[in-house]
Each structure stands twice: as C-alpha cells, then as structure tokens.
C-alpha positions as CSV (number, residue, x, y, z in Angstrom):
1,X,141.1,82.8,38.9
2,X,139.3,82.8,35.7
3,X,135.5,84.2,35.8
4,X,133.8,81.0,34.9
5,X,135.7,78.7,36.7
6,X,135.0,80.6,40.2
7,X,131.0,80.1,39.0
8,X,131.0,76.7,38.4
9,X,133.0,76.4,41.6
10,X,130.2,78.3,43.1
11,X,127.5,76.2,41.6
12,X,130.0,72.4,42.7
13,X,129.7,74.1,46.4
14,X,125.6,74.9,46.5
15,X,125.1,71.5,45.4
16,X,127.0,70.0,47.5
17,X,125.8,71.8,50.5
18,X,122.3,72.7,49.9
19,X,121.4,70.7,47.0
20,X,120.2,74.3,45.4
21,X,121.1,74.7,41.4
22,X,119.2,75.0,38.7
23,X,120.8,75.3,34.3
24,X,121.7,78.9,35.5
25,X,124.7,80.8,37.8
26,X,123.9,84.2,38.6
27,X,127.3,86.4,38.9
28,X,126.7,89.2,40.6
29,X,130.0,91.2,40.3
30,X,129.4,91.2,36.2
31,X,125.5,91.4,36.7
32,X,125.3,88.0,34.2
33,X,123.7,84.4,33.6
34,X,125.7,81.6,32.9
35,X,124.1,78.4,31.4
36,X,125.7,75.2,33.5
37,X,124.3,71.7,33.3
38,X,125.0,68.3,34.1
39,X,125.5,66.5,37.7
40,X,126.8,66.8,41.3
41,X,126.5,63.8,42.6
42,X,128.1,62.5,45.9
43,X,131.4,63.2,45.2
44,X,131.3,63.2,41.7
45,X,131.5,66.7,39.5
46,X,130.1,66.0,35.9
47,X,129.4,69.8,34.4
48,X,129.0,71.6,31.2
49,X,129.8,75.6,30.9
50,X,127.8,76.4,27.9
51,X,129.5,79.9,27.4
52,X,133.0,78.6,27.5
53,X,131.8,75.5,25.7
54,X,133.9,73.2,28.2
55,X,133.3,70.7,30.3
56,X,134.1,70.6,34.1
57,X,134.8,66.7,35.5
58,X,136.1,65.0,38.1
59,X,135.8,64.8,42.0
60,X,135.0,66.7,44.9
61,X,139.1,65.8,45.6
62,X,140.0,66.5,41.8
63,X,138.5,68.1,39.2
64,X,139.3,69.3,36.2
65,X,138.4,72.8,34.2
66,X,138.8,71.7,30.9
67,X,138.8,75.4,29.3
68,X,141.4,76.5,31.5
69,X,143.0,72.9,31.9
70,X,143.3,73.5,35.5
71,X,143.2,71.4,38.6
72,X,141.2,71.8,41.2
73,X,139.7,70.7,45.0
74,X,137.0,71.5,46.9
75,X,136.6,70.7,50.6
76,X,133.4,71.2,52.5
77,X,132.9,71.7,55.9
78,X,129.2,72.5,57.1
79,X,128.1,75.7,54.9
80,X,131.5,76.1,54.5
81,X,133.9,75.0,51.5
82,X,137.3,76.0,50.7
83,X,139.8,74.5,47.9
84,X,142.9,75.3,45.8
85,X,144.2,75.0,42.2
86,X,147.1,72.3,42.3
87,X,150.2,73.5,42.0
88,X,149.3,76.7,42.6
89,X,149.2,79.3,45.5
90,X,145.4,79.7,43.9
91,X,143.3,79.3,46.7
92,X,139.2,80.3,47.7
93,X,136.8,79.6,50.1
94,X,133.3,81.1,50.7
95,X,129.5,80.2,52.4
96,X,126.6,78.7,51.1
97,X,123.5,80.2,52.2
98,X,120.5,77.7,50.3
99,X,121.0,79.5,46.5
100,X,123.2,82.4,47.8
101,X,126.9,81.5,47.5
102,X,129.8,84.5,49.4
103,X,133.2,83.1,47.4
104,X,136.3,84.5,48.5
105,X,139.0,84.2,45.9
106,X,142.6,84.8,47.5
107,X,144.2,85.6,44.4
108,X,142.3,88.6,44.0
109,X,141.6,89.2,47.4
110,X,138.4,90.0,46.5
111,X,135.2,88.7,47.6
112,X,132.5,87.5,44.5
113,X,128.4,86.7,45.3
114,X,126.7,83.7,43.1
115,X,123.3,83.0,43.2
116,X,122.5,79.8,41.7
C-alpha cells in the first residue's frame, strides 16, 4: 500500500474513533510529518494530502485516494478498524489509542505506528 495512503487511513481511523487529529500525521517508520486537512465527519471522508497534492473523498464505506485512484473501506469496531482496497487482496487493520494509531498492512505484513 502506498505510504500516504496508509497515513491518511490512519488519520480517517483516529477521527473516527477518538476524534484526535490535528493538519499533521506523524509516520513513525519514515520518522516524517505529513500536512492533511479537511473533514471527518460522521461518515463522511473530505481530505487533502498536501505532499501528494491529492485529495482523499468519499465514505467511511467508499473512499477514494485520488493520487493512487484507489478504492477504499474502512470499518470500525470499538478502537478497532479494519478495511480493504476494492478489488484487491489489499487489506489492513490496526488500534487507535486517543492520537496513537498501530496499522497493520497485510500486504507487507508489516506493522506501521501513526501519531496524529
């Protein structure tokens, strides 16, 4: 999954579970700000990624990554969210811990830590 789109997925899921986000998403694995604004509301995704220059829109049961032109989903379940790419075998899932995210991304079988 492309770097970007796992933090923005990251900042959908904090803000949808804890209500935490501010402009920024702190990835830890490549020790790096990136500048996201816009909304989360209800289920409603209405985002901008300033480094990719693209937006991210949709809802919580489609959205779309307009840099990568993927499809996405996002479940949540308590602290708990999970999703896929459509049409793909792409798949994550993670925790949300107030501005601490744990995002799991099965395609690299690798786990990734967000603070936003």
């Amino acid at each position: 999954m492309n770097q970007n789109t796992r933090a923005c997925i990251a900042y959908i899921a904090a803000k949808l579970i804890s209500g935490s986000g501010g402009a920024t998403v702190y990835d830890h694995s490549r020790s790096k700000y990136i500048n996201i604004s816009g909304t989360v509301a209800g289920s409603r995704i209405n985002l901008y990624d300033h480094e990719r220059k693209s937006h991210v829109r949709g809802s919580t049961a489609s959205f779309y990554d307009g840099d990568t032109g993927a499809h996405l989903l996002i479940n949540i379940d308590g602290k708990r969210f999970s999703g896929r790419i459509h049409d793909s075998n792409c798949r994550y899932s993670g925790t949300v811990n107030g501005k601490s995210v744990t995002f799991y991304d099965y395609e690299e079988s690798r786990h990734f830590n967000y603070t936003v």
